[in-house]
C-alpha positions in Angstrom: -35.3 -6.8 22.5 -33.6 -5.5 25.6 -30.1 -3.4 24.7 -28.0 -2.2 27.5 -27.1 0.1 24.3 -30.3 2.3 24.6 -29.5 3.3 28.3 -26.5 5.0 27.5 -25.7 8.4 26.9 -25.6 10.1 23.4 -22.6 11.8 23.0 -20.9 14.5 20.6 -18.6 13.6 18.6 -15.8 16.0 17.4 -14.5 16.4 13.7 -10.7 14.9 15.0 -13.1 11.7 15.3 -12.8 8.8 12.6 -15.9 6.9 11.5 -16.1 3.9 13.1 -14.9 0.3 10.8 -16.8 -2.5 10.4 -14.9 -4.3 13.7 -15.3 -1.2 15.9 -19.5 -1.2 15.3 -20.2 -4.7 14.9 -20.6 -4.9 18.9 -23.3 -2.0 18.8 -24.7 -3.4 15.4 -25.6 -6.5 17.1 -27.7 -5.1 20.1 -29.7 -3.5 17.3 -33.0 -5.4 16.0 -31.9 -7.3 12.9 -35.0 -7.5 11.7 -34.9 -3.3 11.3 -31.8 -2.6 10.9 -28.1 -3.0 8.3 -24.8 -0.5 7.8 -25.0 0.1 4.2 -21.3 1.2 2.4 -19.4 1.0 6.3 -21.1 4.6 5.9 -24.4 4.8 7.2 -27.4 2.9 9.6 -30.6 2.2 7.4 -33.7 0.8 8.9 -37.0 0.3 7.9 -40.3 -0.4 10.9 -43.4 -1.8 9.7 -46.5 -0.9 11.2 -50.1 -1.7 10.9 -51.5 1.6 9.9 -50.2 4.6 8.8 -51.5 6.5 12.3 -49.1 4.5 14.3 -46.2 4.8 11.5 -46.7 8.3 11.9 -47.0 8.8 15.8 -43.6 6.8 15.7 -42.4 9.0 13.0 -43.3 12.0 15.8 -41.4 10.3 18.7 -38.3 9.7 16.6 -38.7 13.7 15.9 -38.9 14.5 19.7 -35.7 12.0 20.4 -34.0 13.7 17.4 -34.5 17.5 18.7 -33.8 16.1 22.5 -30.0 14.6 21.6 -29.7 17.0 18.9 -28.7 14.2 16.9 -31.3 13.9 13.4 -32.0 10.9 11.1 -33.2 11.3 8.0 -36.8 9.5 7.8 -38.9 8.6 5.7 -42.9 8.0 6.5 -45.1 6.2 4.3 -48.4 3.8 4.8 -47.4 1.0 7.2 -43.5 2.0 7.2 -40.8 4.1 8.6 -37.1 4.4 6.7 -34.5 5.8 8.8 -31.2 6.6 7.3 -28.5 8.0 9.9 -25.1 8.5 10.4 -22.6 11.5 12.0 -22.3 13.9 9.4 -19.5 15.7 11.2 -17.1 12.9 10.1 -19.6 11.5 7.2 -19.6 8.0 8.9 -20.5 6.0 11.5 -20.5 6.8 15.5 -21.6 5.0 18.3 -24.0 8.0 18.8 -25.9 6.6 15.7 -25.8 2.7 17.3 -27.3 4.7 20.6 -30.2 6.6 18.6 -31.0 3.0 16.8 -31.3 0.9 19.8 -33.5 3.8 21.3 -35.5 3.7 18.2 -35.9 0.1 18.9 -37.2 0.6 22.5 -39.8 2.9 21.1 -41.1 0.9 18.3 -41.8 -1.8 20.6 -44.7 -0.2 21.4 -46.5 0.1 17.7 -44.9 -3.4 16.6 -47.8 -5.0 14.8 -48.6 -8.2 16.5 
């Protein structure tokens, strides 16, 4: 899944900024694998990869780590045998931003990569 959505930038968000609502996201929430991904409560992103083995859930698990330090911007996850659960929003303004629809849709790009066939 190609998303113009993953090639932009990350950015900060201040607390003077509202969550986004349902109309303002569903743009981003749409360039996001559907398969993955849903917006639970207008609050937060939750999204669960499946993988083949727990090696690869976990090397992903490390890459989302590495993406999380690098945009200072950190999911919660949650690693188990042949799946990864991420839970994220901006906990600044307890909602959503369109840094947490960026993160996602970079998430996406990466699991590519460990998708089992």
């Amino acid at each position: 899944m190609a998303s113009t959505l993953a090639d932009q930038e990350c950015e900060a968000c201040t607390s003077e900024d509202e969550p986004l609502t349902e109309t303002e996201y569903d743009d981003y929430l749409a360039e996001l694998d559907d398969d993955v991904w849903e917006v639970v409560d207008d609050h937060h992103l939750d999204g669960t990869y499946a993988f083949g083995d727990f090696r690869d859930a976990l090397e992903f698990t490390y890459e989302i780590g590495e993406l999380a330090e690098e945009e200072w911007h950190h999911p919660d996850l949650h690693l188990e045998w042949g799946e990864v659960r991420v839970e994220m929003w901006t906990h600044k303004i307890d909602g959503l931003h369109k840094t947490d629809f960026v993160m996602a849709a970079r998430m996406d790009r990466i699991h590519e990569q460990y998708a089992p066939a």
